[in-house]
mmCIF file as Biopython writes it, N, C-alpha, C and O atoms, coordinates in Angstrom:
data_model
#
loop_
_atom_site.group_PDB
_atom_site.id
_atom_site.type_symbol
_atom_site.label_atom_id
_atom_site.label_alt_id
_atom_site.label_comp_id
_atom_site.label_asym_id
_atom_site.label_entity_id
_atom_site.label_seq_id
_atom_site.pdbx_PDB_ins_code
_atom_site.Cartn_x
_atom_site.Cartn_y
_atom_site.Cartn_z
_atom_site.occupancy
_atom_site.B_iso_or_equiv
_atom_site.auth_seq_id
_atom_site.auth_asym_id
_atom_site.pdbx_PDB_model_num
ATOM 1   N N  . UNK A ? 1  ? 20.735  -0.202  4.858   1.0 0.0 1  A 1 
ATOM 2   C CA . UNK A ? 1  ? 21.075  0.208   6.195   1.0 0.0 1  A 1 
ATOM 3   C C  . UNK A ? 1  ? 21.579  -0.994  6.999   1.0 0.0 1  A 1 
ATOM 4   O O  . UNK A ? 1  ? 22.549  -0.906  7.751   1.0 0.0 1  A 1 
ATOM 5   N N  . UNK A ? 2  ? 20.857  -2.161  6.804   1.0 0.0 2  A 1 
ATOM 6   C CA . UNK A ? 2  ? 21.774  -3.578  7.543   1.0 0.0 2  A 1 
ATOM 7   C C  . UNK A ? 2  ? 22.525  -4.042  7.038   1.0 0.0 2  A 1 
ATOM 8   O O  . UNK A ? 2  ? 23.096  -5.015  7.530   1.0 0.0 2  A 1 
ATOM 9   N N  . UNK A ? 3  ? 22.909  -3.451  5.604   1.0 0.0 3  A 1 
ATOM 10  C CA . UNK A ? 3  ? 24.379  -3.740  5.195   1.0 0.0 3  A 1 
ATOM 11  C C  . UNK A ? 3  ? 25.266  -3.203  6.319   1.0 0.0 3  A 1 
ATOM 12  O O  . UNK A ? 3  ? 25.859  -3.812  7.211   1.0 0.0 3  A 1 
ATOM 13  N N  . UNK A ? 4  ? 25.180  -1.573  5.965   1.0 0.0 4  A 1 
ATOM 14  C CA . UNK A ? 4  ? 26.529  -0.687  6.888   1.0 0.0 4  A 1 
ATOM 15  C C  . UNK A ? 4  ? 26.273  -1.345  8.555   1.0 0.0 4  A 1 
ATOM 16  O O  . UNK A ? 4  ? 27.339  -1.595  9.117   1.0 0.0 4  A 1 
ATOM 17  N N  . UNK A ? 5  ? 24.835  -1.686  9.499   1.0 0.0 5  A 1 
ATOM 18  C CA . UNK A ? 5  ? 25.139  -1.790  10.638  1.0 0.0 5  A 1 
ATOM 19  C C  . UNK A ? 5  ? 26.082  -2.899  10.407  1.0 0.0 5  A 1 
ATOM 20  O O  . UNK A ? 5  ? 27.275  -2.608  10.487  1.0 0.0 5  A 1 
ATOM 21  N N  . UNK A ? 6  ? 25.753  -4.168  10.122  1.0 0.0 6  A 1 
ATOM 22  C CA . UNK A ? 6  ? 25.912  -5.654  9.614   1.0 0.0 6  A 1 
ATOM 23  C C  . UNK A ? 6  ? 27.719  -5.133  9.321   1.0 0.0 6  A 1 
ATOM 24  O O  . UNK A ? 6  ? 28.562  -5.276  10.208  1.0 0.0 6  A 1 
ATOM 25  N N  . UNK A ? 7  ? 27.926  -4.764  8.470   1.0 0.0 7  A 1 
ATOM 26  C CA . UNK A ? 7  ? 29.294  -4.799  8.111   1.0 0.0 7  A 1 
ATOM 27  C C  . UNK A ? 7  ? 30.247  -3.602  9.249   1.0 0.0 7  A 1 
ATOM 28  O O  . UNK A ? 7  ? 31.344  -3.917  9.712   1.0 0.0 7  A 1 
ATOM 29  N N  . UNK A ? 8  ? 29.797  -2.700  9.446   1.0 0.0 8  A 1 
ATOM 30  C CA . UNK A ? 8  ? 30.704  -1.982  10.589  1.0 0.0 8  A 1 
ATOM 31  C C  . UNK A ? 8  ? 30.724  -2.536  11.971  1.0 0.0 8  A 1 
ATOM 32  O O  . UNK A ? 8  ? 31.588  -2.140  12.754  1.0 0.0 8  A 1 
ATOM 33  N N  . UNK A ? 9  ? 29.745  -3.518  12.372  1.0 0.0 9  A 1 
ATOM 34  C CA . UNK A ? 9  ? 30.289  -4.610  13.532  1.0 0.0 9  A 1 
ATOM 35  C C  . UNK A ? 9  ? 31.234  -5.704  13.449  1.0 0.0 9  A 1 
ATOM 36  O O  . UNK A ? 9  ? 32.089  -6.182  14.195  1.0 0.0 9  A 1 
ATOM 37  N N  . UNK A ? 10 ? 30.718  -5.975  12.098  1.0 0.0 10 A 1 
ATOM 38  C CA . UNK A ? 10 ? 32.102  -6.862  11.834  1.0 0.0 10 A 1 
ATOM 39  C C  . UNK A ? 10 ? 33.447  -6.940  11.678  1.0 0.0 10 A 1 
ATOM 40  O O  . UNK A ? 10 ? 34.218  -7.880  11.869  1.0 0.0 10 A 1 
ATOM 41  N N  . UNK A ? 11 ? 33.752  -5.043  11.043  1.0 0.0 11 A 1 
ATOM 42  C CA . UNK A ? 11 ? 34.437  -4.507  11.079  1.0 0.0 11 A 1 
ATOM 43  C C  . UNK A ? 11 ? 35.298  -4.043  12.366  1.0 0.0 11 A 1 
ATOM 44  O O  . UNK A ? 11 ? 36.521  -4.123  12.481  1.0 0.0 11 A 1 
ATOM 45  N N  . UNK A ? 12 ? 34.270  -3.482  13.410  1.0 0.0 12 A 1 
ATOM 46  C CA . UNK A ? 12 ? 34.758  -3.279  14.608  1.0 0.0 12 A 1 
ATOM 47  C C  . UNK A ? 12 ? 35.722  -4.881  15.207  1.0 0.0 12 A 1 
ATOM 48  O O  . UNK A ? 12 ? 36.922  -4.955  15.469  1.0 0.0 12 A 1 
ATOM 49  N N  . UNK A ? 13 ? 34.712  -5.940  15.270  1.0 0.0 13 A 1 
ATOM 50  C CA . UNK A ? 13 ? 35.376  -7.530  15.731  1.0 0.0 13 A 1 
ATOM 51  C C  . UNK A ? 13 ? 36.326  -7.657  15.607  1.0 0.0 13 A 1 
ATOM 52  O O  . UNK A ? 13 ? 37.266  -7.988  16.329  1.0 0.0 13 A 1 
ATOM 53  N N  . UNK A ? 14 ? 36.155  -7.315  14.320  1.0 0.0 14 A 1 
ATOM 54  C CA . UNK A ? 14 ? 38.077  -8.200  13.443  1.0 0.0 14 A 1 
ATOM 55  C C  . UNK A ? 14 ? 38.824  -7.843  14.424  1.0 0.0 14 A 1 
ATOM 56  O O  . UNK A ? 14 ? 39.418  -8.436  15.324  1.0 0.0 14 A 1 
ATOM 57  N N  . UNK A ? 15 ? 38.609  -6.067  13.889  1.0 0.0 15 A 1 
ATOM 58  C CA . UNK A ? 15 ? 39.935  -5.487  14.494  1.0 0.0 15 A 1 
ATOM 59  C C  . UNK A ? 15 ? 40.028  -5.934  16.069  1.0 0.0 15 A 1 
ATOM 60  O O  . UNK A ? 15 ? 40.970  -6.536  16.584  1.0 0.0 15 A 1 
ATOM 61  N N  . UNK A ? 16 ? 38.955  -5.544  16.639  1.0 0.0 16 A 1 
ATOM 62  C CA . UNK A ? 16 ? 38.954  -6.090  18.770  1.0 0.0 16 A 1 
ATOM 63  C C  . UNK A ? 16 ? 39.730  -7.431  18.749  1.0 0.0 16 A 1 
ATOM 64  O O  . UNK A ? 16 ? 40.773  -7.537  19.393  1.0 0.0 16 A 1 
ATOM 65  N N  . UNK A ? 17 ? 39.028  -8.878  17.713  1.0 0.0 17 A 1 
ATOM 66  C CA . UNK A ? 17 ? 39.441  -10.224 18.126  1.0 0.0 17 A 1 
ATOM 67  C C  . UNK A ? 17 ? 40.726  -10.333 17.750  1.0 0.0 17 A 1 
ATOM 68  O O  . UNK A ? 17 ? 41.643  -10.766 18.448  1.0 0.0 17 A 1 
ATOM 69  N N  . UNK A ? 18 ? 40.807  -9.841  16.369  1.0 0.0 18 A 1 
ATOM 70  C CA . UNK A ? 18 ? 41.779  -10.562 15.825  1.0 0.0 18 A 1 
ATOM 71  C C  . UNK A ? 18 ? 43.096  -9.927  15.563  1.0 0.0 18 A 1 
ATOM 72  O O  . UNK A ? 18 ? 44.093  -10.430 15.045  1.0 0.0 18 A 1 
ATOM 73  N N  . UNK A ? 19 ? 42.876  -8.511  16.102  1.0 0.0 19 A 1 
ATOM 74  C CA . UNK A ? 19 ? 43.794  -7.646  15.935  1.0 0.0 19 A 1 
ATOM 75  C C  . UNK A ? 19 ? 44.745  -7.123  14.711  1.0 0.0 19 A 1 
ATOM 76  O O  . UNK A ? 19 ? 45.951  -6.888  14.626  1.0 0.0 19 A 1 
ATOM 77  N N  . UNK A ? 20 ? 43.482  -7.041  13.668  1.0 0.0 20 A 1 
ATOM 78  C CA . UNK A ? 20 ? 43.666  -6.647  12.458  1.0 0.0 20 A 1 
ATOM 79  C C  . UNK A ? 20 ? 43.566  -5.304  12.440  1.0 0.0 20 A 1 
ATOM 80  O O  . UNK A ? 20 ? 42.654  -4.842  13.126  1.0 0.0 20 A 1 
ATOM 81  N N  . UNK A ? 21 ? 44.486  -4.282  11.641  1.0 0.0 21 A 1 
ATOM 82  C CA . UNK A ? 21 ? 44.194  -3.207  11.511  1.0 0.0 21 A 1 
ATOM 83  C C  . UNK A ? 21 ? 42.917  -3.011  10.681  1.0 0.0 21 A 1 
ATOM 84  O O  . UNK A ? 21 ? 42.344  -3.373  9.653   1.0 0.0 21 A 1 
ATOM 85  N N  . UNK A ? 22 ? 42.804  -2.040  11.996  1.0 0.0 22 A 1 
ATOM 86  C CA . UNK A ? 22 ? 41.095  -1.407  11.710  1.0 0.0 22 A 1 
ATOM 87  C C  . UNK A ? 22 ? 41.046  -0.710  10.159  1.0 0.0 22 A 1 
ATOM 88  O O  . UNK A ? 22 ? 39.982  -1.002  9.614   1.0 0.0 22 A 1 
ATOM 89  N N  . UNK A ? 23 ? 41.841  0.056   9.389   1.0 0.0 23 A 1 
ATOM 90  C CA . UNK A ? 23 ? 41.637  0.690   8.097   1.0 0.0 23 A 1 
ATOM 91  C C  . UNK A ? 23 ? 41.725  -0.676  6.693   1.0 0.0 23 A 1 
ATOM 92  O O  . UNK A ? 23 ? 41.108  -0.667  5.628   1.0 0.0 23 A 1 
ATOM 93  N N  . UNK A ? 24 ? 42.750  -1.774  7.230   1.0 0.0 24 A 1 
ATOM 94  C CA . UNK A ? 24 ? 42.311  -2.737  6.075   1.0 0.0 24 A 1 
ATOM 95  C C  . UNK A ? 24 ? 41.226  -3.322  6.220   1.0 0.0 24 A 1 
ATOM 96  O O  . UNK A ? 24 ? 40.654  -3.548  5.153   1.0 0.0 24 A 1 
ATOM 97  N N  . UNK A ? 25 ? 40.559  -3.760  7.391   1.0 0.0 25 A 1 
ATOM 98  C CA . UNK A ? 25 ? 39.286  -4.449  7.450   1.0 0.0 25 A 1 
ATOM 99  C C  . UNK A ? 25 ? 38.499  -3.218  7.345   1.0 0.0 25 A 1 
ATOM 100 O O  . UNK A ? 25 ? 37.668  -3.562  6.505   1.0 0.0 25 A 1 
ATOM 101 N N  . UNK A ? 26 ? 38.238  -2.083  7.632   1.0 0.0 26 A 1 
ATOM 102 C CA . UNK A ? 26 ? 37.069  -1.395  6.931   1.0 0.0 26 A 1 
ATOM 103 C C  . UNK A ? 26 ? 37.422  -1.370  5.432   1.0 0.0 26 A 1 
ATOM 104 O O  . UNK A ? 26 ? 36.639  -2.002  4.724   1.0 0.0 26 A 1 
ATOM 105 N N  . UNK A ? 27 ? 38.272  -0.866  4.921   1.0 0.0 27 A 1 
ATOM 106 C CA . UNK A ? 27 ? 38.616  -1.269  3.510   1.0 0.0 27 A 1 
ATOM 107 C C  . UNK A ? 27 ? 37.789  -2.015  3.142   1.0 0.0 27 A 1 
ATOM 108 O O  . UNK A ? 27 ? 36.648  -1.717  2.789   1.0 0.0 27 A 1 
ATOM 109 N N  . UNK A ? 28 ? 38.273  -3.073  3.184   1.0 0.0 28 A 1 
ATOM 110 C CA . UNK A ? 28 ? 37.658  -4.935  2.745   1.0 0.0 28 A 1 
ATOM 111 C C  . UNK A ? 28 ? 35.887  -4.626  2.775   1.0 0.0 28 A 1 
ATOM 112 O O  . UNK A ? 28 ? 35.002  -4.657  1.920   1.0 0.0 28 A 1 
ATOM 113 N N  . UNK A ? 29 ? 35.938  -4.343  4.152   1.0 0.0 29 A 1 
ATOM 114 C CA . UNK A ? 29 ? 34.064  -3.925  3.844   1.0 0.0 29 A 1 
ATOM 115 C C  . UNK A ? 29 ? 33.164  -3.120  3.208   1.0 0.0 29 A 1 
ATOM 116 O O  . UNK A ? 29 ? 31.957  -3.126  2.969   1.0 0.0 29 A 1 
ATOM 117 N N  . UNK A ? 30 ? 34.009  -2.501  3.027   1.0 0.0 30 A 1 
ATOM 118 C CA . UNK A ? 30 ? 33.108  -0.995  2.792   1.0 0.0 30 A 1 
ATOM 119 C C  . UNK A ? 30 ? 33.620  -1.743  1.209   1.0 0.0 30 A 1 
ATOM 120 O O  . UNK A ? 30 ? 32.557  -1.537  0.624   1.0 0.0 30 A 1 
ATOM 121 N N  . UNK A ? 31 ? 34.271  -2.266  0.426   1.0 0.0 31 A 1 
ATOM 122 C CA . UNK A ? 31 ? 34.579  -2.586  -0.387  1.0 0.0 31 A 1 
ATOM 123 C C  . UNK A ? 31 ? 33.238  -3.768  -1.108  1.0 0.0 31 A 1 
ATOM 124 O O  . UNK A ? 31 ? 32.771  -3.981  -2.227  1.0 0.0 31 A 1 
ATOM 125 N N  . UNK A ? 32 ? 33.061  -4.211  0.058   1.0 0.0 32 A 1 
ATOM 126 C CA . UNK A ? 32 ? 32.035  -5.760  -0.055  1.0 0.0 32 A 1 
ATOM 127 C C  . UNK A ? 32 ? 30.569  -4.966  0.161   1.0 0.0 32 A 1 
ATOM 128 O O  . UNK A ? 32 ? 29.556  -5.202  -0.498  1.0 0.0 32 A 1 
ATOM 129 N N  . UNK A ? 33 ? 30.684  -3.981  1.222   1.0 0.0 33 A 1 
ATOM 130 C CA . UNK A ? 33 ? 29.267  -3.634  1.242   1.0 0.0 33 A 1 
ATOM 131 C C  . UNK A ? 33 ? 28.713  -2.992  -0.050  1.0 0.0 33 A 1 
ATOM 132 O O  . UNK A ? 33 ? 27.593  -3.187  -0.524  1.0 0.0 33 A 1 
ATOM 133 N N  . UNK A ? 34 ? 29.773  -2.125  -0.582  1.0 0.0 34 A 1 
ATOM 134 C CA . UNK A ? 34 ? 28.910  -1.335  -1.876  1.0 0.0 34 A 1 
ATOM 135 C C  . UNK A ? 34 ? 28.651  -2.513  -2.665  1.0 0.0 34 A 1 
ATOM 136 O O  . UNK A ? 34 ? 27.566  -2.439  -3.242  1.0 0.0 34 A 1 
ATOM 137 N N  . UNK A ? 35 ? 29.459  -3.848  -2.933  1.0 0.0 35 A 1 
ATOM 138 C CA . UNK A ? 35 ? 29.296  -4.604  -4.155  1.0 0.0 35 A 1 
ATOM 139 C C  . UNK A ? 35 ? 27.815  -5.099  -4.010  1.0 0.0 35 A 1 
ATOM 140 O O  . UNK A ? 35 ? 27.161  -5.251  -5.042  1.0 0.0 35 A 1 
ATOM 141 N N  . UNK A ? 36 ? 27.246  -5.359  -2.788  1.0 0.0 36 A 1 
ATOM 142 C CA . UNK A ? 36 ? 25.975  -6.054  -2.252  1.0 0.0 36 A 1 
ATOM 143 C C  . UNK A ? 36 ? 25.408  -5.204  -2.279  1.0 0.0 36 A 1 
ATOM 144 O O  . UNK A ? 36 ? 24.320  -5.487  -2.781  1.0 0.0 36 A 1 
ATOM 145 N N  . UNK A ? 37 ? 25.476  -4.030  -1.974  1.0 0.0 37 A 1 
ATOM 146 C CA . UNK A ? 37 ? 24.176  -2.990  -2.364  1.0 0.0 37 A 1 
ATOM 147 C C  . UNK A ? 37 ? 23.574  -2.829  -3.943  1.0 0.0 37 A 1 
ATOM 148 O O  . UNK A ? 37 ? 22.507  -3.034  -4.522  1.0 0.0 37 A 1 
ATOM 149 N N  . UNK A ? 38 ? 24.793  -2.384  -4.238  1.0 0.0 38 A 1 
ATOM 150 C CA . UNK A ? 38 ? 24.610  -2.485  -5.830  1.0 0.0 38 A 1 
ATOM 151 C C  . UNK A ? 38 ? 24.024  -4.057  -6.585  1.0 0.0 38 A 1 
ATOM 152 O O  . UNK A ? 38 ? 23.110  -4.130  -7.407  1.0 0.0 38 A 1 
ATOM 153 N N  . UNK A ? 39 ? 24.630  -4.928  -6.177  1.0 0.0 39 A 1 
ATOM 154 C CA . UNK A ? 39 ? 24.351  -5.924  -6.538  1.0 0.0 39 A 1 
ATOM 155 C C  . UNK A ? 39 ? 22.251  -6.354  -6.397  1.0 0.0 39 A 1 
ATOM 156 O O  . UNK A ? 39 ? 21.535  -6.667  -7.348  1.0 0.0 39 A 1 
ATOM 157 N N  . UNK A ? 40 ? 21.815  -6.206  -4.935  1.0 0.0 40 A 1 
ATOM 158 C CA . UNK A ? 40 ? 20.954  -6.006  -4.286  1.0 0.0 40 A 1 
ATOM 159 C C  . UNK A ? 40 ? 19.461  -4.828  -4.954  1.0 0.0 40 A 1 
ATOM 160 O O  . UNK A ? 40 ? 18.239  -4.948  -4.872  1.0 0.0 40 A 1 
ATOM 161 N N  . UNK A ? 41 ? 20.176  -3.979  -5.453  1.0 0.0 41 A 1 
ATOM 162 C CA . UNK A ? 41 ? 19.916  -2.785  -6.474  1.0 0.0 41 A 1 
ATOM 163 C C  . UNK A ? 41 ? 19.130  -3.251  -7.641  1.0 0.0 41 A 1 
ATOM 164 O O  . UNK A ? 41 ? 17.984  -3.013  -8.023  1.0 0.0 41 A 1 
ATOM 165 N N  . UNK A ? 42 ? 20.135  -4.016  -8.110  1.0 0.0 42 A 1 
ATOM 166 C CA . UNK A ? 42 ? 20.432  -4.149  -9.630  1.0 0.0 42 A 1 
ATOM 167 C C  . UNK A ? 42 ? 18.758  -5.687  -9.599  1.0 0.0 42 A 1 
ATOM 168 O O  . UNK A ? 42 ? 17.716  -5.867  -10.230 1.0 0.0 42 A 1 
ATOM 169 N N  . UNK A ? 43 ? 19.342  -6.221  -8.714  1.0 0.0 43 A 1 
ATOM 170 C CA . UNK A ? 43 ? 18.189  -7.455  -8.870  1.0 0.0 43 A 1 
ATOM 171 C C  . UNK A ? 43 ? 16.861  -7.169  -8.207  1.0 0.0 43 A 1 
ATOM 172 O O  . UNK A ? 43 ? 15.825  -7.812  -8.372  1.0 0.0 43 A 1 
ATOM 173 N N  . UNK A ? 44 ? 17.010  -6.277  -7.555  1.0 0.0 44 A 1 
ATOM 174 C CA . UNK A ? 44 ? 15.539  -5.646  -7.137  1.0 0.0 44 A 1 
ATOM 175 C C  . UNK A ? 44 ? 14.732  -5.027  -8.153  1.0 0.0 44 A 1 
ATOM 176 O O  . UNK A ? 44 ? 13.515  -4.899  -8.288  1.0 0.0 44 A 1 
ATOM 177 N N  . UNK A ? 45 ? 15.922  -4.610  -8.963  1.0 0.0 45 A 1 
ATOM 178 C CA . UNK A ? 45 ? 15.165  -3.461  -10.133 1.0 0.0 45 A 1 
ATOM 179 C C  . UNK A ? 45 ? 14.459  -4.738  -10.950 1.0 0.0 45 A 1 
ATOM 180 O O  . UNK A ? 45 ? 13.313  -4.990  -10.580 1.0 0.0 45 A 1 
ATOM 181 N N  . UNK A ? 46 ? 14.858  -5.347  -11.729 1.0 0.0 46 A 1 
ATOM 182 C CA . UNK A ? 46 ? 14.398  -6.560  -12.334 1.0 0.0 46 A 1 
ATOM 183 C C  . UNK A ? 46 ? 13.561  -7.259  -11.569 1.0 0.0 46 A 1 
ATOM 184 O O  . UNK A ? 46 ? 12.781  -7.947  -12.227 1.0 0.0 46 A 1 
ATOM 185 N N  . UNK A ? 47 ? 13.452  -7.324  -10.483 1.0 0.0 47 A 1 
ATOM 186 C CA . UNK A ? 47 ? 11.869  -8.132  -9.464  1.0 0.0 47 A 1 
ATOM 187 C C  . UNK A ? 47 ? 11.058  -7.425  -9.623  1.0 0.0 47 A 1 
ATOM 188 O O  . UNK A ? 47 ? 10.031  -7.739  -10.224 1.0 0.0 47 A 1 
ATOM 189 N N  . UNK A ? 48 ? 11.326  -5.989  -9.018  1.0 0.0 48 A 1 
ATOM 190 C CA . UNK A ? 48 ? 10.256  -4.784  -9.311  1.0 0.0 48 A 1 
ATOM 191 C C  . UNK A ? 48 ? 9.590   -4.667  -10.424 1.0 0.0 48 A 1 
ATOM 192 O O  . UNK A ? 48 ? 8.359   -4.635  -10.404 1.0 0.0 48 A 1 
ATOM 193 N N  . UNK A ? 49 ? 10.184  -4.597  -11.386 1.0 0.0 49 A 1 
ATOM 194 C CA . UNK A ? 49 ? 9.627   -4.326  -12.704 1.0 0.0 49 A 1 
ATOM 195 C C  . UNK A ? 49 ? 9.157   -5.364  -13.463 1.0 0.0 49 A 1 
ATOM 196 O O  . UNK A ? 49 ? 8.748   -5.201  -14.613 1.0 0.0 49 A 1 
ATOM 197 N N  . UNK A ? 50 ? 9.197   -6.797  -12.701 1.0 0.0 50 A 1 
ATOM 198 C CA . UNK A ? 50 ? 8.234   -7.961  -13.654 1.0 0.0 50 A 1 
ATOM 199 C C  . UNK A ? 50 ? 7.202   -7.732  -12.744 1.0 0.0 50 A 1 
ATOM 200 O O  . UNK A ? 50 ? 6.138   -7.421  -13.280 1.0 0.0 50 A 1 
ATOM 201 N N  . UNK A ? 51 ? 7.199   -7.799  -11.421 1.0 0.0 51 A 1 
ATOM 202 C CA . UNK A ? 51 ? 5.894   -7.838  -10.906 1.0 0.0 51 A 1 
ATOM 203 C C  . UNK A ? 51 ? 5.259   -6.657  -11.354 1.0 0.0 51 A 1 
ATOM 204 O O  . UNK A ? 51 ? 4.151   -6.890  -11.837 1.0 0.0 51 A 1 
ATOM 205 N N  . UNK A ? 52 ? 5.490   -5.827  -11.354 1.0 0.0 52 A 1 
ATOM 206 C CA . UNK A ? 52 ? 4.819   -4.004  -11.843 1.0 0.0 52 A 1 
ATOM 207 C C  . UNK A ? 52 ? 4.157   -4.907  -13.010 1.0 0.0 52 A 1 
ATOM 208 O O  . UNK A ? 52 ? 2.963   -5.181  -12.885 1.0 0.0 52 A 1 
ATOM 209 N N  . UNK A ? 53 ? 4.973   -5.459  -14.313 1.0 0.0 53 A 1 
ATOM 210 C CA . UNK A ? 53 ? 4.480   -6.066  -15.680 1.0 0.0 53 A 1 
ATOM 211 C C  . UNK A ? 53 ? 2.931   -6.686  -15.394 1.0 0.0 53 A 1 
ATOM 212 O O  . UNK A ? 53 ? 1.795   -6.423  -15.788 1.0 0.0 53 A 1 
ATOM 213 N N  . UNK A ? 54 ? 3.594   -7.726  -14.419 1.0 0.0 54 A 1 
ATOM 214 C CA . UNK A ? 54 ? 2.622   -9.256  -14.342 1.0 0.0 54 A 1 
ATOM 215 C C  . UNK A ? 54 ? 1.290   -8.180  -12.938 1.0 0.0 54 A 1 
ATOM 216 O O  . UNK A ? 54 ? 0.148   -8.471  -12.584 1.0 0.0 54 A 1 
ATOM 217 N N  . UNK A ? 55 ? 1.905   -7.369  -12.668 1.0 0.0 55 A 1 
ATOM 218 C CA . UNK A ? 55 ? 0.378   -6.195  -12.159 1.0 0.0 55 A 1 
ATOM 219 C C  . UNK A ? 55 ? -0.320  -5.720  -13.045 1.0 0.0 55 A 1 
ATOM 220 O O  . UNK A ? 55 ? -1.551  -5.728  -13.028 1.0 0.0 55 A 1 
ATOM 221 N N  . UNK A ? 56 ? 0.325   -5.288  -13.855 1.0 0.0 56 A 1 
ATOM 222 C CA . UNK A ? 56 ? -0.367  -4.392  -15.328 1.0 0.0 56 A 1 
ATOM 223 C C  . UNK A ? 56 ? -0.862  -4.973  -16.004 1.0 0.0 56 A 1 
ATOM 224 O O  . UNK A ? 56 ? -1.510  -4.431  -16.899 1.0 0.0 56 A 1 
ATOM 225 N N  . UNK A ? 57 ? -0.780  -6.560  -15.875 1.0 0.0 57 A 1 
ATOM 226 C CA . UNK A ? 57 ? -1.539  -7.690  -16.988 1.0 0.0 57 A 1 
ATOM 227 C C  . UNK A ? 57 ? -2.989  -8.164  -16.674 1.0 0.0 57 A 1 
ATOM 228 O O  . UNK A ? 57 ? -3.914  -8.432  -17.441 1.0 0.0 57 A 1 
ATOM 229 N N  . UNK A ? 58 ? -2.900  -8.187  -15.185 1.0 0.0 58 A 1 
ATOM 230 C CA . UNK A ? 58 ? -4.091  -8.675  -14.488 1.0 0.0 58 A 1 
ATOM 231 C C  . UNK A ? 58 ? -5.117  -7.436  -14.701 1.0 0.0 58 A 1 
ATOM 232 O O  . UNK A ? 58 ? -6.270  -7.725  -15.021 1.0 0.0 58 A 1 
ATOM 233 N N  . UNK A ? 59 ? -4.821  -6.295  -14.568 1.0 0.0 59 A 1 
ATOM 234 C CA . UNK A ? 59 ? -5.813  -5.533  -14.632 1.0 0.0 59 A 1 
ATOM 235 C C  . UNK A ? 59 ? -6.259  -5.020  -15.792 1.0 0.0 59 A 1 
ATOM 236 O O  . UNK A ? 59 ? -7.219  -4.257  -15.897 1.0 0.0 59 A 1 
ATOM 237 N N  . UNK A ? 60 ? -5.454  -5.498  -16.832 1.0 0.0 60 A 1 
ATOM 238 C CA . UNK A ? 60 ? -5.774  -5.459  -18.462 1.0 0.0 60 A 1 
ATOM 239 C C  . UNK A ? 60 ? -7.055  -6.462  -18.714 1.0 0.0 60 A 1 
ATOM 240 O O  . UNK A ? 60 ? -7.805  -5.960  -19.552 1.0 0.0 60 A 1 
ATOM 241 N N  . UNK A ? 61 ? -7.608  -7.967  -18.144 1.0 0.0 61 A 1 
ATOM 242 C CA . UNK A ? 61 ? -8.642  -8.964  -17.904 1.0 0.0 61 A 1 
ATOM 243 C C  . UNK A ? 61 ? -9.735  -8.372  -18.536 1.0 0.0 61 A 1 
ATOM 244 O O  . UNK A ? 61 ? -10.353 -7.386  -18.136 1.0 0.0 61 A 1 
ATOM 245 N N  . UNK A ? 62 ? -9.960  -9.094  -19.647 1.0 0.0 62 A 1 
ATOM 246 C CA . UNK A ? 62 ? -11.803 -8.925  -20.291 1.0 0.0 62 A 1 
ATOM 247 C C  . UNK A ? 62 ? -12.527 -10.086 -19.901 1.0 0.0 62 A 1 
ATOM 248 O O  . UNK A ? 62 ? -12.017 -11.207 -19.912 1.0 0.0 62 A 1 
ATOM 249 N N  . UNK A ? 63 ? -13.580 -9.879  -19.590 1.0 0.0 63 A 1 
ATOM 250 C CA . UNK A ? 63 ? -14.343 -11.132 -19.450 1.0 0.0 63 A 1 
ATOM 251 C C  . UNK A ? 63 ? -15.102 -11.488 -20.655 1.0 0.0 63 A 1 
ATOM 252 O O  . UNK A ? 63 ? -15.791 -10.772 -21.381 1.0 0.0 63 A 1 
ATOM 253 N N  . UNK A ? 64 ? -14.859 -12.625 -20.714 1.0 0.0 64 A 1 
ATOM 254 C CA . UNK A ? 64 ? -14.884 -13.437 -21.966 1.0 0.0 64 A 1 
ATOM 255 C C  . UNK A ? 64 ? -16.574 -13.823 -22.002 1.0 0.0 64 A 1 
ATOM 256 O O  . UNK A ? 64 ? -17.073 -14.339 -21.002 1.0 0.0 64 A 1 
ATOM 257 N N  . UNK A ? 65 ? -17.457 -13.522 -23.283 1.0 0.0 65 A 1 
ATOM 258 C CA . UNK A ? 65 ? -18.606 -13.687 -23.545 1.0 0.0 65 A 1 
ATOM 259 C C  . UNK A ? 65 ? -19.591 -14.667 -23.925 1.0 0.0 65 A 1 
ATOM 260 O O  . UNK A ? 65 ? -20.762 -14.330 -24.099 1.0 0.0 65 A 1 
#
């Protein structure tokens, strides 16, 4: 969600400052935002799922006799 706010203000700027048409700079973003979501996605899944691992290990613990 602070991708799209984050990138559709920036989007709005361009076009206000710099007087870029508004459809190539949303282009460009909406182009950049999916890559970072996905991207964002993809490496969360792999954080998620070692810590889930290195959770599932700790509570596996025998105490030693």
């Amino acid at each position: 969600m602070g991708n799209v706010i984050g990138y559709g203000t920036s989007a709005f700027l361009d076009a206000v400052l710099y007087a870029e048409p508004f459809t190539k700079v949303l282009a460009q973003l909406t182009i950049i935002a999916a890559g970072n979501t996905l991207l964002i996605a993809i490496v969360g899944h792999f954080i998620l799922t070692s810590v889930a691992k290195r959770k599932q290990q700790s509570y596996n613990l025998k105490e030693a006799y």
